[in-house]
C-alpha positions as CSV (number, residue, x, y, z in Angstrom):
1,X,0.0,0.0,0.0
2,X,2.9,2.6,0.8
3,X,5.0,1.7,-2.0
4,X,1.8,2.3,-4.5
5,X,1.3,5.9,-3.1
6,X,4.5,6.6,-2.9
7,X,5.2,6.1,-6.2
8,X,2.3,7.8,-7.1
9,X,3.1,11.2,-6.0
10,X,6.4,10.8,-7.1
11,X,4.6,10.9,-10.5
12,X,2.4,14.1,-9.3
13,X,-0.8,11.0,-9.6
14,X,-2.2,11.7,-6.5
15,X,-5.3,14.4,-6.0
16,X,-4.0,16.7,-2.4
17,X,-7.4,17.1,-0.7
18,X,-6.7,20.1,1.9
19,X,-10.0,20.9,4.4
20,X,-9.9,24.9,5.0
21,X,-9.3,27.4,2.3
22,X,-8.5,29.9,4.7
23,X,-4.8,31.8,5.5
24,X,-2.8,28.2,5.8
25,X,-5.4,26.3,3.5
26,X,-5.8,28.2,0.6
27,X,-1.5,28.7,-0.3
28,X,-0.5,24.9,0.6
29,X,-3.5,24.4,-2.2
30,X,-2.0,26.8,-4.5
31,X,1.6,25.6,-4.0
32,X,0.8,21.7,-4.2
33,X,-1.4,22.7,-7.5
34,X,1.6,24.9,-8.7
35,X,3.8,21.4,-8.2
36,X,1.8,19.6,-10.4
37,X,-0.8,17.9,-8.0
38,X,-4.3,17.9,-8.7
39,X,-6.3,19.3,-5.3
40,X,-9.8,19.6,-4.5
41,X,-10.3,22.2,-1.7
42,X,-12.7,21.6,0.8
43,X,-14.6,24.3,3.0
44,X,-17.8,24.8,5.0
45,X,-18.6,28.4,3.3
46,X,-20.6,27.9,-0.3
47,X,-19.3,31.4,-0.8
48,X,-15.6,30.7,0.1
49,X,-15.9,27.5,-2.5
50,X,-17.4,29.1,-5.3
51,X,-14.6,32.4,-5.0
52,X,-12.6,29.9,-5.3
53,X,-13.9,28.0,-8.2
54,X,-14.3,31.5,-9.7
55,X,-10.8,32.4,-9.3
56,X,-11.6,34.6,-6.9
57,X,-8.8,35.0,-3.8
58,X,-10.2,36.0,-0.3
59,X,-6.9,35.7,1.1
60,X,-4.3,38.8,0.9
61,X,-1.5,36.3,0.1
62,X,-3.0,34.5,-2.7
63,X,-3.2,36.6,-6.0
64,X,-6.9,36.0,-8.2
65,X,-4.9,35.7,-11.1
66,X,-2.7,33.1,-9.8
67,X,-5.5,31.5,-8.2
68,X,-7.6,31.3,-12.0
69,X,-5.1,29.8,-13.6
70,X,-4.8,27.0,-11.8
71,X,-8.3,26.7,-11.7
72,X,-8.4,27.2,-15.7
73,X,-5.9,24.4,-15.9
74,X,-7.6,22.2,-13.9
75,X,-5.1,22.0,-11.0
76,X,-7.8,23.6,-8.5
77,X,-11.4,23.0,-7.2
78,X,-13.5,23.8,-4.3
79,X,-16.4,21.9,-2.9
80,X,-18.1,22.0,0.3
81,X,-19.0,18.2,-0.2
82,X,-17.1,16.1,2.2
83,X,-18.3,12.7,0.5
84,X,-15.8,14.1,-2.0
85,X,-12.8,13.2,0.3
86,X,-12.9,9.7,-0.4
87,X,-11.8,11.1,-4.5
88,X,-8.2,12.3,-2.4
89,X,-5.0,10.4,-1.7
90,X,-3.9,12.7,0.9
91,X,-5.5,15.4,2.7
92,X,-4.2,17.7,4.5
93,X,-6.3,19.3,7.7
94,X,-5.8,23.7,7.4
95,X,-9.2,24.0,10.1
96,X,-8.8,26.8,12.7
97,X,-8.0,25.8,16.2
98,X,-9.3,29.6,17.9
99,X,-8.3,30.0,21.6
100,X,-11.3,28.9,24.2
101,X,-11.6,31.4,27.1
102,X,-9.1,29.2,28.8
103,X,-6.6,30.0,26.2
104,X,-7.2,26.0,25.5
105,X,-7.1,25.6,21.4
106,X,-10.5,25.0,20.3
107,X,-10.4,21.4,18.2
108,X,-14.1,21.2,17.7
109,X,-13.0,21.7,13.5
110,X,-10.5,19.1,14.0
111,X,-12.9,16.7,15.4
112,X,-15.4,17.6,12.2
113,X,-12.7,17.3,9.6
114,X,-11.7,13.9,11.4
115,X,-15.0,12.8,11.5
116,X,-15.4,13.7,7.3
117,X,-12.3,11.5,6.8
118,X,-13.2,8.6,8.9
119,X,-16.5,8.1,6.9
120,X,-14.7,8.3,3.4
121,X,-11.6,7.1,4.5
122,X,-10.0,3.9,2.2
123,X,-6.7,2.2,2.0
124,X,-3.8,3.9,0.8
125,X,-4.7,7.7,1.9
126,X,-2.3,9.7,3.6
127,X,-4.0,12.6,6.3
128,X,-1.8,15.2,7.4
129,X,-2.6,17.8,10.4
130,X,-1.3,21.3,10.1
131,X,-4.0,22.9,12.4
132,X,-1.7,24.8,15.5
133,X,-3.4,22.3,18.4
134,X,-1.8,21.0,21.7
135,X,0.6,18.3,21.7
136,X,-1.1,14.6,21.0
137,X,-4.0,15.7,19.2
138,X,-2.9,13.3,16.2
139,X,-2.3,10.2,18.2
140,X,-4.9,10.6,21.2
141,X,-7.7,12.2,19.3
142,X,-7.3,12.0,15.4
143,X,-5.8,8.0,15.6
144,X,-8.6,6.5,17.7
145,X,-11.4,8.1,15.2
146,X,-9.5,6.8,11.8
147,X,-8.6,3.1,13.2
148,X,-12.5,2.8,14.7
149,X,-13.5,1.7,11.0
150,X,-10.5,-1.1,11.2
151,X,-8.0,-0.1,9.3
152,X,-4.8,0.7,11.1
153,X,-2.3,3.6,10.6
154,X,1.0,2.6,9.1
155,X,-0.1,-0.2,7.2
156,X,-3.9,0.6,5.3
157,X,-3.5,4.5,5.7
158,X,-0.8,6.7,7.4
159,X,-1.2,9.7,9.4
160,X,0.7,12.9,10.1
161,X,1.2,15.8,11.8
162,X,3.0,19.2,10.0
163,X,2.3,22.6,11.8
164,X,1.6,25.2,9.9
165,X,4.4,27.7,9.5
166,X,2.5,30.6,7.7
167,X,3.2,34.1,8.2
168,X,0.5,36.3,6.2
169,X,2.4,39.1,4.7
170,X,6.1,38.0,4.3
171,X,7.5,38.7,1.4
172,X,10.5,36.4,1.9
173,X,9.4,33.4,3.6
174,X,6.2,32.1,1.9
175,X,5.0,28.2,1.8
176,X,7.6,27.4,-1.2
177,X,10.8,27.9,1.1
178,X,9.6,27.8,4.4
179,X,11.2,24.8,6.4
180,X,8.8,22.2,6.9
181,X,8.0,19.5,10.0
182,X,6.9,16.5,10.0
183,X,6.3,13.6,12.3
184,X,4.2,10.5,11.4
185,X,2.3,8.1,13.4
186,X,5.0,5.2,12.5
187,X,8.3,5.7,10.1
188,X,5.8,4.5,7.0
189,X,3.8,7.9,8.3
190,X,6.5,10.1,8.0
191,X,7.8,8.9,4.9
192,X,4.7,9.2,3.0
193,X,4.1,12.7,4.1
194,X,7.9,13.8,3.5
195,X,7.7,12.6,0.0
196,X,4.4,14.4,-0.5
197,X,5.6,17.7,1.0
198,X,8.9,17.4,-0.4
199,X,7.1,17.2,-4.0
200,X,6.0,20.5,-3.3
């Protein structure tokens, strides 16, 4: 099952799900579309879906006429139907996590996009986490959730996490050249979600 994905983004045959087209959502979409990956945006706002599909950006960072072209080509789409997930080889989690009045992160989203997963999730998918959370989110909340249907991390599907290192507004440091991190579930995880990233 690795091997198969692995091999298939090497050859740029994988379709990048990424749930959120918001500030970290919406340029990992553009760069893994700009790298030759077909990616199907997911969101909860019809509006924020069909700007998208019209080329339209809502984010500062992301220009509308970078944003059309890829969508002209084919590269991008947005949907708000998360039956659509089981279409995606990996996915990549970009939900907010806003601060409770405990200053706790707020993972409700997480929980949702988990949930979306769970039901469409198949052999073979990689699902990366880039949503800022607390420390064993992936393995105490995301991991029980995605083995409940019976397959098992590592070996049927592989599961990351990757914290978002965006910083609206640089000039310099954008998604292209910013270092990335990565830690996988088991050493299969990681590698799947290197070689995807890395691809990109």
């Amino acid at each position: 099952v690795e091997d198969d994905l692995l091999q298939r983004i090497r050859e740029r045959e994988t379709t990048c799900g990424v749930i959120g087209l918001g500030y970290v959502g919406l340029p990992l979409a553009m760069q893994l579309g700009r790298s030759g990956f077909r990616v199907l945006g997911f969101d909860v706002s019809e509006s924020v879906a069909a700007g998208v599909n019209a080329g339209v950006s809502h984010i500062k960072d992301v220009e509308s006429v970078e944003l059309a072209e890829l969508v002209r080509g084919g590269w991008i789409t947005a949907t708000t139907d998360m039956k659509r997930l089981s279409e995606c080889d990996a996915i990549s989690i970009c939900v907010p996590t806003p601060l409770s009045k405990t200053r706790d992160p707020d993972v409700s989203y997480v929980v949702s996009a988990t949930e979306a997963i769970a039901r469409a999730l198949r052999p073979g998918q990689l699902v990366i986490l880039e949503s800022t959370t607390y420390p064993g989110t992936t393995r105490e909340l995301m991991l029980p959730m995605l083995e409940a249907g019976g397959l098992k991390a590592g070996e049927d599907f592989f599961l990351c996490f990757s914290p978002e290192r965006v910083d609206p507004g640089n000039e310099v440091w954008k998604v292209a050249n910013t270092p990335k991190v990565i830690g996988g579930i088991t050493p299969h995880c990681l590698e799947a979600g290197a070689v995807l990233y890395g691809q990109a």
